[in-house]
N, C-alpha and C positions, 0 to 999 in steps of 0.2 A: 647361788641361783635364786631367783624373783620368782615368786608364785603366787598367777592370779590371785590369790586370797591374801598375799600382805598388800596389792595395791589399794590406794584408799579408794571408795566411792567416786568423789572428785576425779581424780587421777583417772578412771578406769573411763567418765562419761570422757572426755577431755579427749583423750585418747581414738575415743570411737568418733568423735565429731572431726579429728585428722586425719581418720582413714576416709571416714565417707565421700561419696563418690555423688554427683546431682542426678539426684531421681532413685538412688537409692533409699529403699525403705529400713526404717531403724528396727532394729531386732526384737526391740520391746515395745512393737505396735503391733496390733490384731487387726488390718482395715476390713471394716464387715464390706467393700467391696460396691456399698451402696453409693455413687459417689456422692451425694450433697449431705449423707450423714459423713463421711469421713472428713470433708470439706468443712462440713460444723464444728467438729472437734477435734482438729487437729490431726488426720488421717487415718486414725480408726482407735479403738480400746487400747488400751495400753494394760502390759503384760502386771498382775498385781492391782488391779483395779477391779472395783462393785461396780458392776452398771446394773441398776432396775430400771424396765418398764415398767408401767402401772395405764391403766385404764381401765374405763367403764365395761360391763359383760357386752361379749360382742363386739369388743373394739377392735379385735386380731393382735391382744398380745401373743399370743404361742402362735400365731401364724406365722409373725416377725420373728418372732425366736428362732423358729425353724426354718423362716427365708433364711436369718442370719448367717445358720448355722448352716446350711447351704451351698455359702457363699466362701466363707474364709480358709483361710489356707497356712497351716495344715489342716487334719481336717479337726471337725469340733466333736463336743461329748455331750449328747443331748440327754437329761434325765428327767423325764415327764413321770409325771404323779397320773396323767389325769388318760392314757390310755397303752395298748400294748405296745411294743414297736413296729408288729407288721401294721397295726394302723401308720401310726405316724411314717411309714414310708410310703404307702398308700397316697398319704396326702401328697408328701415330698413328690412322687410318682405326678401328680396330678400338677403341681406347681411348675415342677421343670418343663413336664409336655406340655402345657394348658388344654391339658383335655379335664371335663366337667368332672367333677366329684362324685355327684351325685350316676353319671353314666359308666363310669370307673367300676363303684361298685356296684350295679347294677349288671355290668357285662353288654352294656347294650352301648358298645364304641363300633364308631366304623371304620373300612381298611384304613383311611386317613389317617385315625387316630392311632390305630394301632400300631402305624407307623412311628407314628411321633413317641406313645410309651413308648418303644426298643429301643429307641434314639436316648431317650429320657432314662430308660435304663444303665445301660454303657456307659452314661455320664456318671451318673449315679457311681456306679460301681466303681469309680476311679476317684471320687471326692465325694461321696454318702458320707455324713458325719455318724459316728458310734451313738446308736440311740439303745437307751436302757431305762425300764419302768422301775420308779422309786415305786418299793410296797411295804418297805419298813416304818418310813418317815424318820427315820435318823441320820442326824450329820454324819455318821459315821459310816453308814453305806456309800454317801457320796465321796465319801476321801479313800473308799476301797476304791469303788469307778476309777478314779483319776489315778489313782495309784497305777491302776492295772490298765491307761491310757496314758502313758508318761509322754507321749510326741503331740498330744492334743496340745493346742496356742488357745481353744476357749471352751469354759465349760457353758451349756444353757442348761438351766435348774426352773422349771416350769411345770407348776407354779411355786411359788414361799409355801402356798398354805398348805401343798404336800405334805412341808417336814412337821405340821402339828403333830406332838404324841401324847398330849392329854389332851382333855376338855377343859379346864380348869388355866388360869393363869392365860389366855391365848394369848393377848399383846405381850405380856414378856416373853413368853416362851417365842414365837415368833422375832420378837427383836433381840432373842439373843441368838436366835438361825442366823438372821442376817448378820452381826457380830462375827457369829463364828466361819460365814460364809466369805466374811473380809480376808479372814483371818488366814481362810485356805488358799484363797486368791496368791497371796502374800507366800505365804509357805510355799508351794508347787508350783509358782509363778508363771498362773497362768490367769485371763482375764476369765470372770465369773459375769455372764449377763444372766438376773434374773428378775422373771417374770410375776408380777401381782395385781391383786384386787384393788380396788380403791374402797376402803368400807367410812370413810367419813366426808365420798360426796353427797352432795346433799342433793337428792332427787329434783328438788324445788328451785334449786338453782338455775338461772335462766341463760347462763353461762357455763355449760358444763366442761368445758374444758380443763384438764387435771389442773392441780395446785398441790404443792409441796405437801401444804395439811391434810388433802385427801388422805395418803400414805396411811396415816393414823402411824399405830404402834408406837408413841409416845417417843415420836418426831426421831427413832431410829436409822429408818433409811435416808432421811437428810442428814444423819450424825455421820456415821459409816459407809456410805455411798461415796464414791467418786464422781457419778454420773449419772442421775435420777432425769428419766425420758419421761415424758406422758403422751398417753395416743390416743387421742381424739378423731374421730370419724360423724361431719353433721349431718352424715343421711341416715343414722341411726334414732335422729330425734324430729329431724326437719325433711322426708322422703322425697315431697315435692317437690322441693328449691332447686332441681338441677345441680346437685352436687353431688349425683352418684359416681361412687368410687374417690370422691378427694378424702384425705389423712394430712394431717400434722402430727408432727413428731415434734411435740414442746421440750426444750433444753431446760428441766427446771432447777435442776445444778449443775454446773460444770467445774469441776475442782480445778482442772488447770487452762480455763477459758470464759468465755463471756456466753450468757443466756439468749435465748432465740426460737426458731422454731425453722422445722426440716416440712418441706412439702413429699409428700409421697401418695401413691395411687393404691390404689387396693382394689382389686376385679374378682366381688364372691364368688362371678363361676368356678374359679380356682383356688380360692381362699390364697391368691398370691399377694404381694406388695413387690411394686417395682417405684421405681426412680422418675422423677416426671425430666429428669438431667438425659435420663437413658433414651433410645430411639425405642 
């Protein structure tokens, strides 16, 4: 008797490309669900893959992590450095209903809206991704997480500079997080999106849009990345220009595609991003 484990790699893709069926999705894709990001890259993350965002303070990477995570199905394992969880369902709360943040927690919603939370709830409670605040900063807490979420298809790790645990050494110690971040990807096989700073854009630059070298950490996350995003928003430099709410989602790697850029919207009252594709 033949057991999945003598067939070779070859043999097994091969196989799976005779049974499929058109329009069915491959078992080793994540689609974040957004469609002109799935569209870009070939239908969404793929299972065993790095993806980082990166952009400028302010630009809504962990908003997007958390749209992300959202979105995809099953659900995802979100582990934030940077608040508790009942915040970050707060938000989630806020993104699903698009009721105001700021009125959210305030308590000052009307019937309307309360509506809409309950609504916003229910859903939630049926595809809420696992959120868990990183407060060790060790890889090793994050491979407990996953361990102890074996049915998760993506982890978000937001931000990198959570897992610093000294002062000393920062870029290597960070680019050997990401290293090891590939590595788990790989192991638990599941997709790893994670969230970071950009510490060598240059303020003065009259083009701020990411660039690979932004990244810093002595060119790590273009080494071990599969798919290095940057997100750009110009009403964060340029308010006037009528370009409230536009995003670009720059392709600045694509390990198994071609570079580009993803239009997307982003509406502060809800710290959400949606799809300019979507109604």
């Amino acid at each position: 008797m033949t057991h999945p484990t003598d067939i070779s790699p070859l043999t097994r893709v091969v196989s799976r490309l005779d049974r499929a069926s058109p329009g069915e999705i491959d078992p080793g894709l994540v689609p974040t669900r957004f469609p002109s990001i799935d569209r870009a890259i070939g239908g969404g993350f793929r299972r065993g893959d790095l993806v980082v965002v990166g952009g400028d303070d302010g630009a809504g990477c962990s908003a997007l992590g958390l749209a992300i995570a959202l979105r995809v199905s099953p659900r995802a394992l979100l582990l934030t450095g940077e608040m508790h969880p009942e915040r970050a369902y707060e938000r989630a709360l806020a993104m699903v209903a698009k009721v105001s943040l700021e009125s959210l927690r305030l308590g000052a919603v009307s019937d309307e809206d309360r509506a809409k939370l309950a609504t916003a709830a229910v859903t939630l409670r049926n595809r809420a991704p696992v959120i868990e605040t990183i407060t060790s900063g060790t890889l090793a807490a994050i491979d407990r997480a996953v361990e102890a979420t074996p049915d998760v298809s993506l982890v978000v790790v937001d931000p990198l500079e959570c897992l610093l645990d000294r002062d000393s050494g920062r870029d290597e110690a960070l680019g050997f997080a990401v290293l090891s971040l590939k590595r788990l990807a790989l192991q638990r096989h599941v997709a790893v999106l994670l969230t970071t700073h950009l510490p060598q854009l240059a303020r003065e630059r009259q083009d701020r849009r990411p660039r690979l070298t932004d990244f810093g950490l002595g060119g790590a996350i273009g080494t071990h990345a599969d798919l290095v995003l940057g997100l750009y928003r110009e009403e964060l430099y340029e308010a006037d220009l009528g370009v409230s709410g536009a995003a670009e989602l720059l392709l600045l790697k694509n390990r198994d595609g071609a570079r580009g850029y993803i239009d997307l919207y982003f509406d502060t009252r809800y710290s959400r991003f949606e799809d300019v594709l979507e109604e």
